[in-house]
C-alpha positions as CSV (number, residue, x, y, z in Angstrom):
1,X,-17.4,-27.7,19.1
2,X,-20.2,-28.4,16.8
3,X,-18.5,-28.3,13.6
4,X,-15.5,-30.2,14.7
5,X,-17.8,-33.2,15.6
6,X,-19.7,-32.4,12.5
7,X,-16.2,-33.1,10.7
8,X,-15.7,-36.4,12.9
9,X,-19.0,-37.6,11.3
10,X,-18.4,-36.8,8.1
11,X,-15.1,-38.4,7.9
12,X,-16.4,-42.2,10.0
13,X,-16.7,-44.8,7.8
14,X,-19.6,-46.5,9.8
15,X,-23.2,-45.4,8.7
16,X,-24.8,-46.0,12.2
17,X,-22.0,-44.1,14.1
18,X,-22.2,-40.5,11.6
19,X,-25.8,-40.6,11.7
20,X,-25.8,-40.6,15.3
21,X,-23.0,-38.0,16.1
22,X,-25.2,-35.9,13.2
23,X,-28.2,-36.3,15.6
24,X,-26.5,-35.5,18.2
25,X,-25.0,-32.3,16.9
26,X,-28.8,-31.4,15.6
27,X,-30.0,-31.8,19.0
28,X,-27.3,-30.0,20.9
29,X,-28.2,-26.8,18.0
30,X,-31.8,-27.1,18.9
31,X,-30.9,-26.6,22.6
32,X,-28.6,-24.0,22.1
33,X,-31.0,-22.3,19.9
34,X,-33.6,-22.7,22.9
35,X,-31.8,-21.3,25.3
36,X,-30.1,-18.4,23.4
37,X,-32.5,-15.7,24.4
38,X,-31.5,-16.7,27.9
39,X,-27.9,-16.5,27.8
40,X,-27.3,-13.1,29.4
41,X,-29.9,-14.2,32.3
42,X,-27.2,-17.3,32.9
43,X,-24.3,-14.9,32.2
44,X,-25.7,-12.9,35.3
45,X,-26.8,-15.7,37.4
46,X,-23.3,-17.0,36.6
47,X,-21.2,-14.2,37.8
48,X,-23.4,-13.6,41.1
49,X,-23.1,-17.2,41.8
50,X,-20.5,-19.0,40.7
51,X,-20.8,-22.3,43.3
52,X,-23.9,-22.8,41.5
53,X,-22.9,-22.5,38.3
54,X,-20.0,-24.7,38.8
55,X,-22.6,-27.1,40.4
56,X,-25.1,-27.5,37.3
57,X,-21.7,-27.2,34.6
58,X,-20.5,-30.1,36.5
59,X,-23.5,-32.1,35.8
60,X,-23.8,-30.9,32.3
61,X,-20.4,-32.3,32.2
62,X,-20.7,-35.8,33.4
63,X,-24.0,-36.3,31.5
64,X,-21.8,-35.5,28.5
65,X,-19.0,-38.0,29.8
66,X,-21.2,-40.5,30.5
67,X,-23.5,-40.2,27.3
68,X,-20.9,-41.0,25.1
């Protein structure tokens, strides 16, 4: 998902518009890379509970919607 916003910014002709999907990007890596170490812990938590995972990708989701 990264990389193929990564190739939207690098091909907008707008200045403002790439540096912003390129900060985006960075700070979507830097909370991946946070949370990495964590991901089995969610990959259990996920599969014992799936309402609440649905629950908290659902915000994730509209956050994401709404942000851009």
């Amino acid at each position: 998902m990264l990389d193929s916003v990564k190739k939207e910014a690098a091909s907008c002709s707008s200045g403002a518009k790439r540096e912003r999907l390129l900060k985006f990007c960075s700070k979507i890596d830097q909370f991946v890379q946070k949370i990495e170490p964590f991901f089995k812990t969610i990959d259990i938590f996920v599969s014992t509970h799936p309402e609440w995972a649905g629950i908290a990708w659902g915000a994730m989701r509209l956050l994401f919607q709404v942000r851009v």
